[in-house]
N, C-alpha and C positions, 0 to 999 in steps of 0.2 A: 371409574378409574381411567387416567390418562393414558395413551400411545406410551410416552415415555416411562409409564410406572408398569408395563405391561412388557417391556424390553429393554430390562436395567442391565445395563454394562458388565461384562464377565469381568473377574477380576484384573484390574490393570497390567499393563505391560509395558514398560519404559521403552520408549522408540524413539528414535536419535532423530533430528531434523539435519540431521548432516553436519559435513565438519566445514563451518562456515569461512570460520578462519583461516584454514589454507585452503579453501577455495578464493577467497578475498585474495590472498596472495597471489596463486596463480592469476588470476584475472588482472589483477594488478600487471602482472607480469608479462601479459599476453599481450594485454593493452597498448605497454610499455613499447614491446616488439612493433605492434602495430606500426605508433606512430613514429617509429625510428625506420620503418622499412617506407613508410608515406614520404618521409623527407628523402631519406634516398630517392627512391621514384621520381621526384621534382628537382633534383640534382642531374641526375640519369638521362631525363627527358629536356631540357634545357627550360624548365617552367619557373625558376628558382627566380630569375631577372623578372619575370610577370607576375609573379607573386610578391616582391618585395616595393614593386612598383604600386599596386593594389595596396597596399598596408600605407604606403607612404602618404596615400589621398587621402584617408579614412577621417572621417568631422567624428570628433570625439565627443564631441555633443550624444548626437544616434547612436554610436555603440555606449555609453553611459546609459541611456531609455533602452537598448536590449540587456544589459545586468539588470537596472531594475528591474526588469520585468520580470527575468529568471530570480532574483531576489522575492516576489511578490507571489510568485508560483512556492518558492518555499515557504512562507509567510501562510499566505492561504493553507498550506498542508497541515499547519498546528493549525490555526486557527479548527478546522475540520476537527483533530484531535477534542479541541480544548469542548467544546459541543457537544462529545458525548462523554466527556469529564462533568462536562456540566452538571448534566441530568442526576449525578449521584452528587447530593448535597455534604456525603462525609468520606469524598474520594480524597486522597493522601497524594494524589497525584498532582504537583505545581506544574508551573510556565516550562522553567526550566527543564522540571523531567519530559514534557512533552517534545519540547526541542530537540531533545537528548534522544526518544523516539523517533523522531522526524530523522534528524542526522545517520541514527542506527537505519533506517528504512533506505538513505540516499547509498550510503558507503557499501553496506553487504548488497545492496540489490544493484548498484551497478557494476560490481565486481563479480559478482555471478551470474551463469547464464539463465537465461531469461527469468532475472530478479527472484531466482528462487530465496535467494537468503535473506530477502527483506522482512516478508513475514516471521519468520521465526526468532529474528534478531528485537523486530519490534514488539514482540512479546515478551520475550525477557524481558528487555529495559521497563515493558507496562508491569512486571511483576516487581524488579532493583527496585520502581518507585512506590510499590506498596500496594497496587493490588494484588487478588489473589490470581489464582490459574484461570479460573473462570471469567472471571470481571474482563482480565487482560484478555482472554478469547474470544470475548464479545466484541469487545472495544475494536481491537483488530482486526475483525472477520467482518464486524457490521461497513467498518472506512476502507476495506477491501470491495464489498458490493460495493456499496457508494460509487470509488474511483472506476471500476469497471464499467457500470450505469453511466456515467460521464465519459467515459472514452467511446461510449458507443454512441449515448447522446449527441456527441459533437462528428463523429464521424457518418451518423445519418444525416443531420444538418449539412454538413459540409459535402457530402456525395450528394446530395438531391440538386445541393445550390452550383457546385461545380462539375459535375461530372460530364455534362456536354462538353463545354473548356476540351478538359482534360484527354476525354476520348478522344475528340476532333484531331489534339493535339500527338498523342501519345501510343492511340489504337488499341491493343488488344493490350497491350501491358499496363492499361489501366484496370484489367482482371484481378492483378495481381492487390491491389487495394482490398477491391470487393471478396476473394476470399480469405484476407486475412479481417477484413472487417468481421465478415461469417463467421470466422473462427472466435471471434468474438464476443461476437453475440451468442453463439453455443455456449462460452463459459459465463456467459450470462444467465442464461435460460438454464443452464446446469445448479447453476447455485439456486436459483429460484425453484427449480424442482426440488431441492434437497430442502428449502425453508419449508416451503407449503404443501409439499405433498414427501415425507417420510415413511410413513408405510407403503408406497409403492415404488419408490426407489428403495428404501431397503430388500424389498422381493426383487426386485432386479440384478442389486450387488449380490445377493443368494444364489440368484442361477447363473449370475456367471461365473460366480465362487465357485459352483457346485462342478461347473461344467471346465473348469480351470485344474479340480482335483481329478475330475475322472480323464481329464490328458496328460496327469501325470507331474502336474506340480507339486513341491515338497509340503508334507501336511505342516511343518512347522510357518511357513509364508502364507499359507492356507487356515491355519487357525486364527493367526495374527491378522488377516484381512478381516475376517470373520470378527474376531476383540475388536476391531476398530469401527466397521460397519456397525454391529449392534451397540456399540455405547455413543459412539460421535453423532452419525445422521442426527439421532434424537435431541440429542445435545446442542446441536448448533442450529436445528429448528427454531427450540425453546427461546432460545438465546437471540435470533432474527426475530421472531414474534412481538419480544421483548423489546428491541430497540424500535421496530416499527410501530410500536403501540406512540410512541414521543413524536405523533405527526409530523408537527411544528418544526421540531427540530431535525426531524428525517428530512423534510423538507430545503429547510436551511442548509442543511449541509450537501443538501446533490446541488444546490445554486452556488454556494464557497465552493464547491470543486468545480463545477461547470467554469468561475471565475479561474478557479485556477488553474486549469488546462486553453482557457484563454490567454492567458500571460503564458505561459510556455511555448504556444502555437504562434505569438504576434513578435517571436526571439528574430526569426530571420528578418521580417517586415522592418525591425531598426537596422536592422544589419544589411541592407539593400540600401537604407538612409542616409545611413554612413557610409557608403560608397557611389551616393550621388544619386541613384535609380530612384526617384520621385515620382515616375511614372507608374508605379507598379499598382496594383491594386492589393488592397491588405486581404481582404476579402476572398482573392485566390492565393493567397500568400498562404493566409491560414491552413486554408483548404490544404495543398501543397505539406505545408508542413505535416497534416494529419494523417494521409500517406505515406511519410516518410514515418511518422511514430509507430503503425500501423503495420509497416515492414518490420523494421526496426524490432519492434516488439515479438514478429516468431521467430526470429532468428535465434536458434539455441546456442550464442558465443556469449562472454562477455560484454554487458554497452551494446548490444544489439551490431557487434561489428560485422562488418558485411551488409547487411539492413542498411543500415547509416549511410555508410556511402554510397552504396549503387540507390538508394531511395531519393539521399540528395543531390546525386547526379542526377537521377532521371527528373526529378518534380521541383527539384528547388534552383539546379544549374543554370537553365538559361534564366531568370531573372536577375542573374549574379552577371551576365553575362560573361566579360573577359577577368570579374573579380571574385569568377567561383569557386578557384580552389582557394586564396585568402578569407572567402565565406566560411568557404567549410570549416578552415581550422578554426574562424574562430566561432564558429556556431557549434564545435564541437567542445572547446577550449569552457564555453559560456554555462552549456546545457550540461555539462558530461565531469570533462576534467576538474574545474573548479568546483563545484559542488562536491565531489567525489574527495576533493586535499580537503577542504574546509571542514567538511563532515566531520573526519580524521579524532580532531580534537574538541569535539562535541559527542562523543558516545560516552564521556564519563560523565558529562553535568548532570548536576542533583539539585532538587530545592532543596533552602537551606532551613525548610519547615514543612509543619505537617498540615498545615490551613487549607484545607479544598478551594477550588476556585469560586466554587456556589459561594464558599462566605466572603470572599473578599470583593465579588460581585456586590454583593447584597451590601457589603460596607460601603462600595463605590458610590451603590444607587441613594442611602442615606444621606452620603455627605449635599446633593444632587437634591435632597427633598423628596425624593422618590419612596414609594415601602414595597421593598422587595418583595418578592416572589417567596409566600411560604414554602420551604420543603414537604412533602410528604412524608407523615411519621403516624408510628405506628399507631392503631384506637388503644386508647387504654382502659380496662375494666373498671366502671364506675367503684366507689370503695364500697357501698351496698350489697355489691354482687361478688369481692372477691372472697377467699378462703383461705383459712388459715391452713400454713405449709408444716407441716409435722418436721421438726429438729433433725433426724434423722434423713430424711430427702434432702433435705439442705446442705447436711454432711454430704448426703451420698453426691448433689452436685456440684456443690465445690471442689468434691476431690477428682470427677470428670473435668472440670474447667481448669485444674493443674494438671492434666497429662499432656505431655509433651506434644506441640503442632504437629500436624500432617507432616509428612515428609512434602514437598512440591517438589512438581516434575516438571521444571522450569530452572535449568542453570547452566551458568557459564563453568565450562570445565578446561582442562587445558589444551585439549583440541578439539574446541567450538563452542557454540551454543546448543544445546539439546533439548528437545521440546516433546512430551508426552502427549498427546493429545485427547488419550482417554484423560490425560486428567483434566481436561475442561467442562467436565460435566457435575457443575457445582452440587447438583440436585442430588446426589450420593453421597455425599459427604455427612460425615455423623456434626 
């Protein structure tokens, strides 16, 4: 008997992932403030003539190669998606829907603080397009590792290869990288404890469950921690085991995100281009930028505000030199703002069929001469060996396979998206 058939899920309990929606709004809103109190400030201080100066030189050339590249960063992000679409030959999920996740993932996670609405937003949309609760928790939670595996990837890379630079330059407030990197790799090393080793992380959330009730926490938050420890851990073990058994493709996909957080990192390097600074080196540029995501990212506002800027002041300002606050907005305008309107009107796209991407792959590779990549499908009993089914179980299962779907606990309601998470433990399901 498995771990997980030895610690089956108490009965469900519907838990809201928050009200994403008017969070989005505020955030939206806060933002808004931000950058209306940022233009004041450069009015206020007399910087408005050095900034309009800076804009006026820009070769529209190098800011067009940093859109692409935030362009190719979004790009990359489905492509990620579409990879572990792949792997299921009769996924419902198209091009389209996947974009439609990507966009959901851009919009609510910049608009919330520190991109708590992303996830939840991007499960939905993996369910509107037709998987179930579980499929979409997979899908999601596996391109969640993935992206974190790579922010930490490039941030070892890039602290080994610059951090003399930086230190020499910048002293002890180059600490400030190194413990948000840490903090990082913690939620690294957290999620990988929760894949590979569930029975000992579950005895841990126990005792501090346990030791949470006798300080006098309410037993209704206290059972509810409890429902979610016992059915989840297990749950999303299975479900990593799962996607890492597709090497190949585990593989493939930490190199498209590794690509894609290189395009996001080489944003300011055009944007120094186009303001003439050819002397710069990309290489600390990157670097640079990966401290500013790095901040950025613990900052519990919206867009990592606050992060953002004292990050890009302190790492990315002097390579701007006299063109660092025209930098900023527009490396804020490239990374942040646009992405965040455009999203907007991509959370409803829908394929306009039900063809998985395996098959239209496989039709590509024909036209091409190529013979596709069989699906894995199920052994079937030789006719020798099977038995005949008595009339009556027949009746009795057909009239099982007309009882009404599961309920899913995955939907948009009028304020928000709401997301169960016991119910991503497919392995319960009659």
């Amino acid at each position: 008997m498995t771990e997980s058939s030895q610690h089956a899920p108490k009965p469900q309990v519907e838990v809201s992932g928050g009200d994403d929606n008017k969070s989005a709004r505020r955030g939206a809103i806060f933002i808004g403030v931000v950058l209306i109190g940022y233009i004041i400030y450069l009015v206020v201080t007399g910087q408005m003539e050095q900034f309009w100066a800076a804009m006026s030189s820009v070769q529209m050339s190098w800011l067009f190669a940093a859109c692409f590249c935030m362009f190719l960063y979004l790009v990359f992000g489905i492509v990620a998606y579409a990879i572990a679409v792949w792997l299921d030959p009769d996924s419902p999920v198209g091009i389209r829907d996947l974009i439609s996740v990507e966009a959901s993932g851009i919009f609510f996670g910049n608009l919330t603080p520190m991109m708590m609405g992303s996830t939840p937003a991007q499960i939905y949309r993996l369910t509107k397009a037709g998987q179930n609760v579980g499929e979409a928790g997979a899908t999601q939670f596996t391109r969640f590792i993935v992206y974190q595996f790579g922010l930490v990837a490039w941030g070892a890379i890039l602290l080994l290869a610059r951090m003399p630079f930086f230190a020499e330059r910048y002293g002890d407030m180059t600490l400030l990288c190194v413990f948000s990197f840490g903090g990082h790799c913690c939620i690294l090393l957290g999620i990988f404890a929760v894949a590979l080793m569930p029975k000992t992380v579950t005895r841990v959330a126990h005792c501090i469950i346990n030791w949470l009730e006798r300080v006098g926490v309410s037993a209704t938050k206290i059972e509810g921690w409890r429902t979610f420890v016992d059915g989840e851990i297990y749950s999303f073990s299975e479900k990593f085991k799962l996607s890492a058994g597709h090497f190949s493709s585990m593989l493939l996909t930490v190199v498209i995100t590794m690509l894609q957080l290189a395009f996001f990192y080489l944003v300011p390097y055009f944007l120094m281009l186009s303001f003439g600074h050819h002397e710069v080196d990309f290489f600390s540029v990157m670097a640079a930028s990966a401290f500013v995501q790095l901040l950025s990212s613990a900052v519990p506002l919206p867009g990592g505000t606050g992060g953002a800027e004292g990050g890009f002041a302190l790492f990315l300002g002097h390579f701007f030199g006299t063109a660092s606050t025209a930098g900023y907005l527009l490396w804020r305008l490239i990374t942040f703002i646009a992405p965040t309107i455009l999203a907007a009107p991509l959370l409803g796209l829908k394929s306009a069929h039900n063809e998985s991407i395996h098959a239209r792959w496989d039709r590509v590779m024909r036209k091409f001469g190529r013979t596709p990549q069989a699906p894995s499908a199920p052994v079937k009993a030789h006719p020798a060996s099977q038995v005949t089914v008595d009339p009556n179980q027949r009746a009795h299962k057909a009239a099982v396979a007309s009882k009404p779907a599961r309920k899913t606990y995955v939907r948009q309601t009028g304020d928000g998206i709401r997301v169960s998470p016991a119910a991503l433990n497919k392995k319960n399901r009659p």
